[in-house]
N, C-alpha and C positions, 0 to 999 in steps of 0.2 A: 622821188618815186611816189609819183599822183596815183597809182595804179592799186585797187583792193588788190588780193592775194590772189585772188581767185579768180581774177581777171588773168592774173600775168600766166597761165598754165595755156593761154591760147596764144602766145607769142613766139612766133618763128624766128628764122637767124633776123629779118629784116626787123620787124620787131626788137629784138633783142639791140641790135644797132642801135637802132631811136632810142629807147630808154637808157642805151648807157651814153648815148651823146647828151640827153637829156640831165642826164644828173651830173655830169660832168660840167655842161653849162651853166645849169642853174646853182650849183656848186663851185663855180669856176675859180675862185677865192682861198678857198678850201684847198683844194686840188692842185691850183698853182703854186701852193706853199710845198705843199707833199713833192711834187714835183721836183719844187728848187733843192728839198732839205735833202731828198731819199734819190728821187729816180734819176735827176740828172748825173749825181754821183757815176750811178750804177752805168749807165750809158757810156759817161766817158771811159770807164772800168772796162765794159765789153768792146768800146772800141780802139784804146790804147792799145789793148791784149794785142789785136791783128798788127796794127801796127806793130811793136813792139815786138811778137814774134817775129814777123817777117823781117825784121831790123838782127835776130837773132843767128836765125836763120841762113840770112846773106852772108855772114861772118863765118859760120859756121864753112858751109859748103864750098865758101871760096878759101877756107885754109885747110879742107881737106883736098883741094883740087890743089891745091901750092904741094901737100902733103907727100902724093902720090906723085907728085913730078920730083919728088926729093928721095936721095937716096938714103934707105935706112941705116941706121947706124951713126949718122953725122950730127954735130951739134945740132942743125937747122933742125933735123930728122924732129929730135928728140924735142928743140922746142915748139917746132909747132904740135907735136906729140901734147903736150904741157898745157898749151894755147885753147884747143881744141876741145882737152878734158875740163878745163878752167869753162869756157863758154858753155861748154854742156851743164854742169855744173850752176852757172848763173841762170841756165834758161830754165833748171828746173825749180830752180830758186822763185823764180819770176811766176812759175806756174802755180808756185804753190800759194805765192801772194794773191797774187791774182783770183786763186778760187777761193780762198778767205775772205778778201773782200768781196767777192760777187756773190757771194754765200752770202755774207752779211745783209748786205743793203737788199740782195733779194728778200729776205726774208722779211726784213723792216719794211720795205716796201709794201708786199703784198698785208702786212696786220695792218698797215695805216690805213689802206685802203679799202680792206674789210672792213675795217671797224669803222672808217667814214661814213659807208653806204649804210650797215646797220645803224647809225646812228640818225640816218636819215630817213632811213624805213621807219623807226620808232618814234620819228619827231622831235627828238631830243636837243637839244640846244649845242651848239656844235661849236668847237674852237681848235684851231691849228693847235693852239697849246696844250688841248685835252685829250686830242688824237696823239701827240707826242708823250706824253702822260705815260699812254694806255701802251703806247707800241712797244717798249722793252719788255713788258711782263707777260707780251703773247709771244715771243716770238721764240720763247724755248720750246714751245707745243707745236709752232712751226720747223725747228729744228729735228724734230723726233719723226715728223712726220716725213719730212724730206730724208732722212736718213734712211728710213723703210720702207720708200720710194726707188732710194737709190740701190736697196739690197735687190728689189724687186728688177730694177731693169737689169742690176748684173746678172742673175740668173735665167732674166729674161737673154739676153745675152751669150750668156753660156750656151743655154739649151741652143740657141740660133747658130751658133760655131760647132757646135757637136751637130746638127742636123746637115749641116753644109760639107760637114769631113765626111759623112754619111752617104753624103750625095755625090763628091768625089771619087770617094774608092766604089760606090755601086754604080752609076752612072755613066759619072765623066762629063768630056767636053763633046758629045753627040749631040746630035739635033733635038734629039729627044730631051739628052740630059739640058741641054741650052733651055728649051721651054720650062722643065720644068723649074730650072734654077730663076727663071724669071715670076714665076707664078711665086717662088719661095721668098723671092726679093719683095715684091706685091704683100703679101702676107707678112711679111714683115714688118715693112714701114706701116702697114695698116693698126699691125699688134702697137708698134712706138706712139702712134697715134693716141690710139686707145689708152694706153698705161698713162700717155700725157695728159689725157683729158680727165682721168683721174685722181692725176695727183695734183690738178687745178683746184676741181672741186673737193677733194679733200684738204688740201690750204684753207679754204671758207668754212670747212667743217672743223676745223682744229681752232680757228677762230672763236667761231663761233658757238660750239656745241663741247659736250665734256670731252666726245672721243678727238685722238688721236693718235697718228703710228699709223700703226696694220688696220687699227679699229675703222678711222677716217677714212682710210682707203676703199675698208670694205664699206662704209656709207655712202661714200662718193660714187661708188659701184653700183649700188642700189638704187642709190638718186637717178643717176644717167639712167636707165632703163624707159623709155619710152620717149624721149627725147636725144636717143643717142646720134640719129642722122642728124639731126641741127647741131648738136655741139660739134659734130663732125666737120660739117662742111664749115663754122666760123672755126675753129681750133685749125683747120687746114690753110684757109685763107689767113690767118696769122702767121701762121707757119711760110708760110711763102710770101710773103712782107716783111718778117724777119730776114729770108735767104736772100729777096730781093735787094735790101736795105744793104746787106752785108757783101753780097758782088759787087754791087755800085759802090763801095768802101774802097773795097782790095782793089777795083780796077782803076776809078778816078780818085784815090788816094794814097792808098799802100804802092799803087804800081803806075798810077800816073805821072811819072816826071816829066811826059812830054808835054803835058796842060799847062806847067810853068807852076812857081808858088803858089799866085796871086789866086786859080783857077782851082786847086787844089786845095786851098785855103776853103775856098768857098763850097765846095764838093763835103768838103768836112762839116762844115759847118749844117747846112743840108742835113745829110746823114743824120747826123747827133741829131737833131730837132725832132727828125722824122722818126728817128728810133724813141727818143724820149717819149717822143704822144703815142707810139705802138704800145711801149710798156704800158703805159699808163691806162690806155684804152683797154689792152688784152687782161689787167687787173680790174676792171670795170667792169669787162663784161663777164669775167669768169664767177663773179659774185654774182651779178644780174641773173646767171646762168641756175646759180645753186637756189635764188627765192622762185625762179620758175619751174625748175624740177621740182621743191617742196609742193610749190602747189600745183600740179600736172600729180600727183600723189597725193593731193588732197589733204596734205598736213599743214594743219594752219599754226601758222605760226604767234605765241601771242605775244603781242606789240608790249605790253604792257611789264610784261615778265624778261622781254629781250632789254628792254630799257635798262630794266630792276638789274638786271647783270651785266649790261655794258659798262654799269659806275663802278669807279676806282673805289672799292670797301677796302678800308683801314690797310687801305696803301698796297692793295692785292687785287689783282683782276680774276674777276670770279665768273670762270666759261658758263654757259646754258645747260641747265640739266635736263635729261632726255626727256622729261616729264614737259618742260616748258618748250622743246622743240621737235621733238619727234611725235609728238603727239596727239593731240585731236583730233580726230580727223574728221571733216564735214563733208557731206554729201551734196552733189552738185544734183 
């Protein structure tokens, strides 16, 4: 990151692209380690899940269709009675492995990553081993923070299922109600948007600065404000790189058996890659994002103080005080 601070408050979604390609290459060393130790993890993690559900799934539905053609009462009845609960049973089993580990390596992921790019803003002397260091002792600030993300969209949530039953019993399925429920869909996804781009930039904040939780949230809140249509339009376009990545899974993977192994093999293969550089990119840039909000707000950040706190003190990683980053501020 060749860029003074005060330059980067002029950088659009395209801008933003180039500097986070930018430090990824000229960092590509670095990067590729994190990659192999953290992300690729997480990747095969996100894309076993589909797999693996749909593998659940099949089992499922096809011994509840054996089920219903069997008369109740009979042995068969009762075993696949047994079968059925047993499989349900595994699959929530499965699920809950499944979000422990993706919880995890997310979380490892996104500090390692942080703390790369600050380490690279400050000029600091940089080592795969120093970033692994640093990554367990941030990433309970990133657990707190996700958890009060996660309260945030249940409620966001709620309110959304309580507006909908609203609109059913006063509404309905008329023309009218149709339009309106689509303006409410709109509004919606737009809200999940927002909350996401959020709780990105509060990840960086929980990193990097004392707050975290509610606190980071409401930082990252603050931050987005004047920048909120670019993070838009890049958090969207992820967004839909993600879904893309993920239909070309289920269709030329999870559900492609007429492609043959060999073709499907390779479909996989694909995917995983593609998904890996997404994560790794969409954690790039959403740092990238948070030095160009600070400075688009004029808060200069100093180099010198970020350094002083990114070092591992007596075996404890010691976040930025508000004083060293919320601070300064200069006039352009």
């Amino acid at each position: 990151m060749d860029r003074e601070q005060e330059e980067m408050q002029f950088l659009g979604f395209v801008g933003i692209y180039k500097e986070s390609y930018n430090v990824i290459f000229a960092w590509r060393k670095v990067f590729s380690k994190i990659a192999l130790a953290l992300i690729l993890p997480l990747t095969f993690i996100y894309l076993a899940r589909i797999e693996v559900s749909n593998l659940f799934f099949r089992k499922i539905i096809h011994n509840e269709i054996e089920l219903d053609h069997t008369r109740s009462g009979t042995p068969k009845y009762k075993k696949l009675s047994d079968v059925i609960s047993d499989e349900w049973a595994y699959f929530w089993l499965f699920k809950a492995a499944y979000f422990t580990l993706f919880f995890i390596f997310s979380l490892l992921s996104t500090a390692a990553v942080v703390y790369t790019i600050a380490c690279i803003y400050t000029g600091r002397e940089l080592t795969f081993r120093k970033v692994m260091s640093v990554v367990p002792k941030v990433w309970k600030r990133l657990m707190v923070t996700f958890l009060s993300i996660f309260v945030a969209m249940f409620f966001y949530h709620v309110v959304f299922v309580f507006i909908v039953v609203v609109w059913a019993l006063s509404i309905g399925a008329s023309n009218v109600g149709f339009a309106v429920f689509v303006i409410l869909i709109i509004l919606y996804l737009g809200g999940l948007l927002y909350l996401t781009i959020i709780w990105h930039l509060a990840s960086v904040v929980s990193v990097l600065e004392e707050a975290y939780g509610f606190q980071a949230m409401v930082k990252g809140k603050n931050l987005i404000e004047g920048k909120l249509w670019v993070a838009v339009v890049i958090f969207f376009k992820l967004s839909v790189s993600l879904f893309i990545i993920q239909i070309a899974f289920q269709n030329l993977v999870v559900h492609g058996s007429t492609f043959g192994v060999v073709s499907r093999v390779a479909y996989a293969i694909i995917c995983f890659l593609l998904l890996c550089k997404l994560i790794l990119f969409g954690l790039v840039i959403q740092t990238v994002i948070y030095f160009v909000c600070k400075s688009y707000h004029h808060e200069n950040i100093d180099k010198s103080a970020l350094s002083d706190h990114l070092e591992v003190y007596l075996g404890e990683y010691v976040p930025l005080k508000a004083k060293d980053v919320q601070l300064e501020q200069y006039h352009v």
